[in-house]
N, C-alpha and C positions, 0 to 999 in steps of 0.2 A: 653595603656589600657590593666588592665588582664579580659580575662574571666572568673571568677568560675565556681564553681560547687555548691548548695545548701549547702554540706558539707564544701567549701571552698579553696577545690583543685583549683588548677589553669590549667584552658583548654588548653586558647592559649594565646598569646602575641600580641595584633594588633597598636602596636606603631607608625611605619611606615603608614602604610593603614589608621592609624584613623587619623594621621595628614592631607593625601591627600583627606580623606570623609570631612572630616573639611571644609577644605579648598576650594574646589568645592562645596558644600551646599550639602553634601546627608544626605539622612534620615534615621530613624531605620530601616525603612523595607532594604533598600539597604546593613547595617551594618548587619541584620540577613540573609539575600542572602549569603554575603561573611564568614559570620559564616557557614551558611549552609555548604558550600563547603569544609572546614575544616574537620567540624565533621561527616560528612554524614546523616545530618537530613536534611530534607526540612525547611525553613523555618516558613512554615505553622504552625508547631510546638513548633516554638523555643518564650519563653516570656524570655524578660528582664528587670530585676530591677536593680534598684540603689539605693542607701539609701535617696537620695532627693526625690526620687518616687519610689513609688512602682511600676510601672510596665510602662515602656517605650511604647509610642502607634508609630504603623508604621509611621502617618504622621509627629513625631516631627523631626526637625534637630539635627545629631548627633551635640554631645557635646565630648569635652575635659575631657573625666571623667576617675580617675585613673582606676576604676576597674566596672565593672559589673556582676549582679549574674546571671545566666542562669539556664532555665527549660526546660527541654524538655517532652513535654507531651504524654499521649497517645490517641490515637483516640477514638470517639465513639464508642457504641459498635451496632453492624451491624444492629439488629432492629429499631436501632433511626431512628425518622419517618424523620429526615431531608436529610436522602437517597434519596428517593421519590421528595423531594426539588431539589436538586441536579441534581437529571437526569430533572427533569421539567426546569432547569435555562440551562443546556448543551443543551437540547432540542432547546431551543428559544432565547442561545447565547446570557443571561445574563451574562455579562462577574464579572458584579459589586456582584451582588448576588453568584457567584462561588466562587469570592474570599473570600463572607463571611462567606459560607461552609466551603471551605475550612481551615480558619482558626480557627474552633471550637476545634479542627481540626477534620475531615470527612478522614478516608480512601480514598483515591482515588481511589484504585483498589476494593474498595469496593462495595456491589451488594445493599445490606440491604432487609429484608425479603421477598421483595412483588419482586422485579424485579431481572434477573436472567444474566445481564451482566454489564460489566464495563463504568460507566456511558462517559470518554471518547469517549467508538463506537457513542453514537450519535450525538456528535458534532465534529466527523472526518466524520462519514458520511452527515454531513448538513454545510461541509465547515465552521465553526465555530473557524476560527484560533487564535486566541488568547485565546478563552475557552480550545483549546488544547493545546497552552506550557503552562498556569496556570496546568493544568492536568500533564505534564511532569516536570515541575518544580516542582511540589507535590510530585512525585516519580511514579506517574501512569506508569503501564507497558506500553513499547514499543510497546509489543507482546500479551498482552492482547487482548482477543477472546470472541466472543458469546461460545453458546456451539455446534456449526455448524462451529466451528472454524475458522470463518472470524474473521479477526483482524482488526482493526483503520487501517492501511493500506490498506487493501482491500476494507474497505466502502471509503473511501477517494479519493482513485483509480475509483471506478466504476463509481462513481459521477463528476470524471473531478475537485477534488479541489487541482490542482497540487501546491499551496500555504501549504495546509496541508499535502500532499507528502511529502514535502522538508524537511520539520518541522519533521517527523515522522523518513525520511530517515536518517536524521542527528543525531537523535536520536537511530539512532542504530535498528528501527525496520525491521524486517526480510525481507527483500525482496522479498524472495523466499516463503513463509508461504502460507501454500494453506490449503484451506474449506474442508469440507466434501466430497467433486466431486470433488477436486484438482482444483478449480476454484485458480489463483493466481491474487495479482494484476496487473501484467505483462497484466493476461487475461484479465481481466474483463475491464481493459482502453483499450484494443486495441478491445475488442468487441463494445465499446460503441464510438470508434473511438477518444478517448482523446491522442491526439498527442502529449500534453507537458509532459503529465504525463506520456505516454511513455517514451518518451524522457528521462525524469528525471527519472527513474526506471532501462534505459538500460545501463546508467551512472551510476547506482549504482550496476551494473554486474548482473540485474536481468536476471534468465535464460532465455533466449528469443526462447530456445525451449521445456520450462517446458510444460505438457501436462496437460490436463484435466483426468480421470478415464475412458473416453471413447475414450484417445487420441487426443483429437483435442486440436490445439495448437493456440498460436495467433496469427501466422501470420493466419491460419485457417480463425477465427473470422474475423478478419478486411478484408480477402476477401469476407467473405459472406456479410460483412455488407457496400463492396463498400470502404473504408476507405483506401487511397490510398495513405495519407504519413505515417500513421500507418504503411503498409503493406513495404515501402521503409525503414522506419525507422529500421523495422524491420529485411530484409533483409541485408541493411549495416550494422546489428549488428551479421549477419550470421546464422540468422535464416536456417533450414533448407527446403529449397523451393518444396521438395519430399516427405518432412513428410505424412505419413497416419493414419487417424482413424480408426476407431476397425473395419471398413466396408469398407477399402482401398482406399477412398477418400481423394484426395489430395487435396491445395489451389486452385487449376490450376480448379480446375475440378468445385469447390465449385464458383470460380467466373465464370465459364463460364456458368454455368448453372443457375448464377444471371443476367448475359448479364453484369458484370461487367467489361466495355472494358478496360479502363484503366489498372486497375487491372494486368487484364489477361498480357496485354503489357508489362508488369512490370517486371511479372511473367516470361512470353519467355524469354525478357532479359537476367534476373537471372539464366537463363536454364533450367527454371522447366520443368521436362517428358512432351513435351506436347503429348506422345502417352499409358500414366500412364493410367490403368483403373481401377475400384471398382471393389468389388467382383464380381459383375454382368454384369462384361466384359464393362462396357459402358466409355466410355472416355470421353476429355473433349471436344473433337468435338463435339462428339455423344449429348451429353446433349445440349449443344448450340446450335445445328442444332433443336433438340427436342423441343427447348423454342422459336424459332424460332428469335433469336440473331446474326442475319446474319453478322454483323460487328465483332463480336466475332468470327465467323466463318472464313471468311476471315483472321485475325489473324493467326488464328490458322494454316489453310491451306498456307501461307506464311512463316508459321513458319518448315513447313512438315510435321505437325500432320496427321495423318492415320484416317481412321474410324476405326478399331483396332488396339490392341497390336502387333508387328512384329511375338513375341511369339505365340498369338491365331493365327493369321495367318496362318502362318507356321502348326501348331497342325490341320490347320481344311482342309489345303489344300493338306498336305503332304500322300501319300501312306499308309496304313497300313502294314508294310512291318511284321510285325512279324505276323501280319490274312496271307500273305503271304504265310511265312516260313510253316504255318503248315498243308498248306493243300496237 
């Protein structure tokens, strides 16, 4: 079979491949897939005639046909109110009504007047997986963002739908891609304690000690929030177990001073300072005795954590020897 062009050029040559569609029962829509991939359109776009019909519909069985003409159209244009459609069908993971958008065809990456991101973000953020490879199959970006610049990965991520992770990951979107606050998705699973979706993220060489804009990191998060195969996961990915916020707060500190025992064990282990302290001198004893986390305490005490720094020590106990020298 040739493909044209309107003009009559000839595209491609699908000889071979139309015998084996034949032959296994596929349909146009599957014949314009494997066009797709050819000529770099999406499907969505592509109609095909023949001189026995005018315009082949997705649901017939391919035929043995010498030749076919091909169109490639172009999209609506961004006003069209069926935008507004579109994000209501992503919304509520109309999977059937997406694909009827889509083949008007509807831009994918497209906003249309009233709304002001790619209608994607909301059925990666609502676990919506098949409404999103319809969307990546369309040519929707990867990396497409609000304008806070979270991306379909990062709604995806913070919500736990490590089915649309995978989908997104494989599609090439950034892993690393971080928000207005440098929130990544790395972070925002491990704050919200979703372990597979770590997991699937540290596998895709997400940085695992990408920072937030105030520094705080994700192993960080998952010790505040208690989350203690996050916080493993994260360490056998080499997290770094010392890291500090913009106020010298480490993980160590952050779970003791949640009483998060576990955690903290985890933490010792790993070797984290357990005599590390915040700007305000207070350590991770210090706080855990203050919450009154006695079993945290004991850890820590087991482990030879001090009530201070060896350094303040030193500084608070030592001589003034240079008031000394000058009197």
């Amino acid at each position: 079979m040739e493909i044209r062009t309107v003009a009559g050029t000839v595209l491609i040559q699908l000889h071979e491949e139309l015998g084996h569609m034949v032959e296994s029962g596929k349909y146009v829509r599957d014949l314009k897939t494997l066009i797709a991939t050819k000529i770099g359109h999406s499907r969505f776009r592509l109609r095909l005639l023949s001189e026995e019909i005018n315009e082949l519909q997705d649901d017939m069985p391919v035929r043995p046909l010498p030749s076919l003409q091909l169109v490639i159209l172009g999209y609506c244009v961004p006003e069209d109110p069926d935008y507004q459609e579109l994000h209501r069908a992503c919304e509520n993971n109309q999977v059937v009504e997406v694909e009827r958008l889509l083949q008007k065809p509807l831009n994918p990456n497209g906003t249309g007047a009233a709304i002001d991101h790619p209608p994607m973000l909301l059925a990666a953020g609502r676990g919506h997986l098949e409404v999103v490879r319809l969307f990546l199959e369309a040519g929707a970006g990867q990396n497409a963002a609000t304008q806070a610049k979270t991306t379909a990965l990062i709604f995806a991520a913070q919500n736990g739908h490590s089915e649309v992770v995978q989908v997104l990951l494989e599609a090439r979107a950034d892993q690393n891609a971080a928000g207005e606050n440098g929130d990544t998705a790395l972070g925002v699973a491990a704050e919200d304690g979703h372990s597979e979706v770590v997991r699937l993220l540290l596998k895709a060489r997400a940085d695992q000690n990408a920072a937030r804009q105030d520094w705080v990191t994700a192993l960080m998060v998952a010790a505040d929030g208690g989350h203690l195969e996050v916080a493993r996961l994260l360490l056998e990915a080499g997290a770094d177990q010392n890291a500090v916020d913009q106020d010298g707060v480490t993980a160590l500190i952050i779970a003791a001073e949640d009483g998060q025992r576990e955690v903290v064990r985890l933490l010792l282990e790993a070797r984290a300072d357990q005599n590390a302290a915040r700007q305000d001198g207070e350590t991770a004893l210090m706080v855990a005795a203050e919450n009154g986390h006695l079993e945290v305490v004991r850890l820590l005490l087991e482990a030879g954590a001090g009530p201070f720094r060896t350094d303040r020590l030193r500084s608070e106990t030592r001589p003034d020897r240079s008031r000394s020298r000058s009197r």
